[in-house]
C-alpha positions in Angstrom: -10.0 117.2 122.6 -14.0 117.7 122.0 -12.8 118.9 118.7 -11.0 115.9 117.7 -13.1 113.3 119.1 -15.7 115.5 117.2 -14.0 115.1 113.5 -12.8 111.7 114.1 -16.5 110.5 114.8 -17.2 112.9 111.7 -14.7 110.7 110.2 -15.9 107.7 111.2 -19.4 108.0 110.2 -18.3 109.3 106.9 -16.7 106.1 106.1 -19.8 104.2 107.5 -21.8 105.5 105.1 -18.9 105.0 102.3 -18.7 101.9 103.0 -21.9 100.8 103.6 -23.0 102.7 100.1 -20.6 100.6 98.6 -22.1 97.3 99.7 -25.7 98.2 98.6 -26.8 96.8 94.6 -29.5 98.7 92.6 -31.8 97.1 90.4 -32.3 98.2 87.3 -33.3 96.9 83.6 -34.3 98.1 80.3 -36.5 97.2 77.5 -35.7 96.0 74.0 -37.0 98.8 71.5 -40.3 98.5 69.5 -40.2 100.5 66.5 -43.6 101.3 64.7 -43.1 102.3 61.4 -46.4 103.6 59.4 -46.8 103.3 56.4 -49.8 104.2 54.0 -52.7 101.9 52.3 -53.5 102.7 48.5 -55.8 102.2 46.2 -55.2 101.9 42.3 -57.6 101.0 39.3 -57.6 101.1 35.9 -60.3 101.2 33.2 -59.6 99.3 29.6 -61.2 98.2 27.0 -60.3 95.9 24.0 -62.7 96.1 21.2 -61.6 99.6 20.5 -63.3 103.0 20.7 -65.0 103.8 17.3 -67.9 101.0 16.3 -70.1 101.0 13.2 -73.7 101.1 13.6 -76.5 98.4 11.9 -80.0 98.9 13.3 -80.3 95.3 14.9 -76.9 94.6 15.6 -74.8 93.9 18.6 -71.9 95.5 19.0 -69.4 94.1 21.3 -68.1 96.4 23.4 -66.1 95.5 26.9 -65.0 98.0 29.5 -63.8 96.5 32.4 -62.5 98.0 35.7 -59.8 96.5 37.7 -59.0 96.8 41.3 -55.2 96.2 41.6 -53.7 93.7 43.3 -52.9 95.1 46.9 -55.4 97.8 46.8 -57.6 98.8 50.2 -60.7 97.7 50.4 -62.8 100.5 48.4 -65.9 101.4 46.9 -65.6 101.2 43.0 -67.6 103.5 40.7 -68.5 103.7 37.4 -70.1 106.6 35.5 -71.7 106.2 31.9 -72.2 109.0 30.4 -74.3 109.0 27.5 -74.7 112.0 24.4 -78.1 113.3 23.8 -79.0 111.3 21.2 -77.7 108.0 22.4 -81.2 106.4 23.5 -82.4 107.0 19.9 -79.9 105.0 18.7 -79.0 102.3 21.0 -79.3 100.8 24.2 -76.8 98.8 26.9 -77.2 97.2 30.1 -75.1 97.2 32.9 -73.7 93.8 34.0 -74.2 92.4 37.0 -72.6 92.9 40.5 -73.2 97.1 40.1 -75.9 98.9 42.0 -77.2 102.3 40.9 -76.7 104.9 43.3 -78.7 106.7 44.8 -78.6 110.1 46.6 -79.1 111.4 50.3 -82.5 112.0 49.1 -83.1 108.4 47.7 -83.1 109.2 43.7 -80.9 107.4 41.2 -77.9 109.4 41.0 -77.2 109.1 36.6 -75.5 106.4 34.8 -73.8 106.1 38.5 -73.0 102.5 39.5 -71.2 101.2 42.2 -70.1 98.1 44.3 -67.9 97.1 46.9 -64.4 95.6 46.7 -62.7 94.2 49.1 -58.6 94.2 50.0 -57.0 91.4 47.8 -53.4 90.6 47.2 -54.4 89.8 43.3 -56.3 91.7 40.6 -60.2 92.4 40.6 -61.8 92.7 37.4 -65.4 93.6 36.6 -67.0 94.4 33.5 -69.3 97.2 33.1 -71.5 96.1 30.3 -73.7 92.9 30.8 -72.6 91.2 28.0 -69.9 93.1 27.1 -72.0 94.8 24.4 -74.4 97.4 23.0 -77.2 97.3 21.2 -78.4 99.1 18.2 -82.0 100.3 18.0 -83.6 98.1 15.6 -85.9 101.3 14.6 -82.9 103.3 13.9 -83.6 104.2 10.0 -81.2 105.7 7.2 -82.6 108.8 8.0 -81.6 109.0 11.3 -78.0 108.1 10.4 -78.1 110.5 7.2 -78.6 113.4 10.2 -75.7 112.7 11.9 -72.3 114.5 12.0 -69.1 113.9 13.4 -69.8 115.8 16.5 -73.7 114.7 16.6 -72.8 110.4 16.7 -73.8 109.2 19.7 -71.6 108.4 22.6 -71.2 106.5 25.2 -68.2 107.7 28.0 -67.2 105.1 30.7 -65.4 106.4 33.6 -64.3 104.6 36.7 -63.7 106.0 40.4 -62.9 104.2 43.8 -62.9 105.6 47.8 -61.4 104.0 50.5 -64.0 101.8 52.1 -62.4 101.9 55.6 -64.2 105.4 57.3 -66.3 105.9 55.1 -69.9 104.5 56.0 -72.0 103.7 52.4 -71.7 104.6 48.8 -72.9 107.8 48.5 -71.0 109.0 50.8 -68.3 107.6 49.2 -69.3 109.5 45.9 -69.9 112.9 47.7 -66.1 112.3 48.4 -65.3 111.9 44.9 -67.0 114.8 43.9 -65.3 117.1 46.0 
């Protein structure tokens, strides 16, 4: 009799609990999503230049010549180089000036880093342009004599080499850091 009054108190507690587990509600809930999706910044230039590459020289004479560099539209904000690069012989023929807005660079140890210009761009949804030349020109030395030009050969003319460069501005604390990137 102990037994059974045992398992029927068993019993009966078991379906106490069942029943009330059954009456008892959890609350719960859950979050919409958030997907983050990363994508990657860019930066593009280009260098051109419409009055051609080969020029005749006239002691005197202006000779219009127009590089220009251009940020592209959507580009990250960047530091934008320029490198002329001139032949040996240039100076004794002719002379240039670069236009506005650039800054020579200098290095860690404060000395002008050659024919090295920079500035900086910022982020824009449209083209940047920027010429390189003030005036869009060179100049040839008005001392320059028939000589001089007799000398010359086809590897010895002088030259003048334009090259552009950019480096993320974000990071990357002043330009010459920024060209030590380049470089690399």
């Amino acid at each position: 009799m102990k037994k059974k009054l045992t398992v029927t108190l068993a019993v009966m507690a078991l379906v106490a609990c069942m029943a009330a587990g059954a009456t008892l509600a959890w609350l719960t809930t859950k979050t919409d999503s958030v997907v983050n999706t990363f994508t990657y910044g860019d930066i593009d230039i280009t260098l051109a230049e419409k009055t051609g590459t080969s020029y005749k020289m006239v002691p005197g004479n202006t000779i219009a010549k127009d590089p220009k560099v251009t940020v592209k539209a959507n580009s990250e904000a960047c530091w934008l180089f320029v490198k002329a690069e001139k032949s040996s012989n240039f100076d004794d023929f002719m002379t240039y000036t670069i236009a506005e807005g650039w800054t020579q660079l200098k290095d860690s140890s404060g000395n002008d880093v050659a024919g090295v210009y920079y500035r900086e761009v910022g982020a824009s949804t449209t083209d940047q342009a920027f010429d390189v030349l003030s005036g869009n020109s060179v100049t040839v030395n008005d001392t320059v004599t028939k000589e001089m030009f007799n000398a010359l050969t086809e590897s010895t003319m002088p030259k003048l080499t334009v090259t552009a460069y950019a480096c993320q501005k974000d990071n990357v604390a002043d330009a010459t850091t920024a060209w030590g990137l380049i470089q690399k």
